[in-house]
Structures are given as C-alpha cells and as structure tokens.
Residue, then its C-alpha position, 0 to 999 in steps of 0.5 A: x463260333x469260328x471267330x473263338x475258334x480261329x481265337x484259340x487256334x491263335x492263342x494255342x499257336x503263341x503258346x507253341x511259338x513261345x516254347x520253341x522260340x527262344x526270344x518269346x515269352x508268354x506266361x499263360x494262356x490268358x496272355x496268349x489270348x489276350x495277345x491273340x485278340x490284340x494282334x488281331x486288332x492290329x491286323x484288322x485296323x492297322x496293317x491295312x493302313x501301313x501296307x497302303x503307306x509302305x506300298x512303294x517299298x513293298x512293291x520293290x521288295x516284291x511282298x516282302x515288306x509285308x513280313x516286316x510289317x507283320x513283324x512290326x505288328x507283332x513286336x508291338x503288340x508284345x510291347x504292352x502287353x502284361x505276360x507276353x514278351x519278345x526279346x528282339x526284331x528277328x524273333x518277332x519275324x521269326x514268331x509272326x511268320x510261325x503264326x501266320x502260317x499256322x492260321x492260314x492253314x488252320x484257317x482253311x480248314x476252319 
C-alpha cells in the first residue's frame, strides 16, 4: 500500500512540476505514472552505480554533484518516454529538485 501511494504522490507531483514548469510537459496521468515508475527505477538501480562512479567529483563539490545526477536521471528518463517531455538540462534540474523534495516530505509522513 505505501509503495502505490508514495507512486502517486510522485505521479501527482510530476503532474504539479509540469504546470508550473515551463520546460516540462506531461499529457496525462498514465504518463506521469509511468515516469514515476521509471524514474524510480533509475533511482533504485542506477543512481547507486553513478554516484559510487562520481564519488571523487561529489566529494569536491561537497554533495552537489548528487543534484546533477538526479538531474541526469530525470532528463533521461523523459527522453523515452511517450507523453513526458523536458526541454533542457536546467529544467530537469529545476523538475528533479521539485520532486525530490516534495517526496521526501511526503515520504515522512507516508
């Protein structure tokens, strides 16, 4: 139950990010799902691989490195997915922090 639920959170919030958002485009709530979904993936078997990979660079940027690679996933993400677009780097950045924000918090109180 709190996976569908932290799924939807994150699906309602990618809907949010894309209304406000002028870069980001999503036509609908089974796209945002279904990059929800994908997006969690990457999080979950990716990201652990490319921030052991980018340690040294995340290191020197004190953590901040880890903002790109969000930003990395996200973008990604969007790139094949049917439904789902970002128009450039800086509005993933600006999208993947949105998001990752809004679920940690809603996280906590899930």
């Amino acid at each position: 139950m709190k996976l569908i639920t932290k799924l939807l959170l994150t699906s309602l919030t990618l809907l949010v990010v894309a209304e406000y958002v002028p870069g980001i485009d999503i036509e609908g709530f089974y796209p945002a799902l279904v990059a929800a979904i994908v997006i969690g993936l990457l999080n979950l078997f990716v990201k652990p691989i490319l921030v052991l990979l980018t340690l040294p660079i995340t290191i020197v940027t004190l953590g901040l490195f880890i903002v790109v690679i969000n930003a990395s996933l996200f973008w990604f993400a969007a790139s094949f997915i049917d439904g789902f677009s970002v128009d450039g780097f800086w509005y993933a950045v600006v999208g993947s922090l949105i998001v990752s924000i809004v679920s940690a918090i809603g996280n906590r109180y899930i």
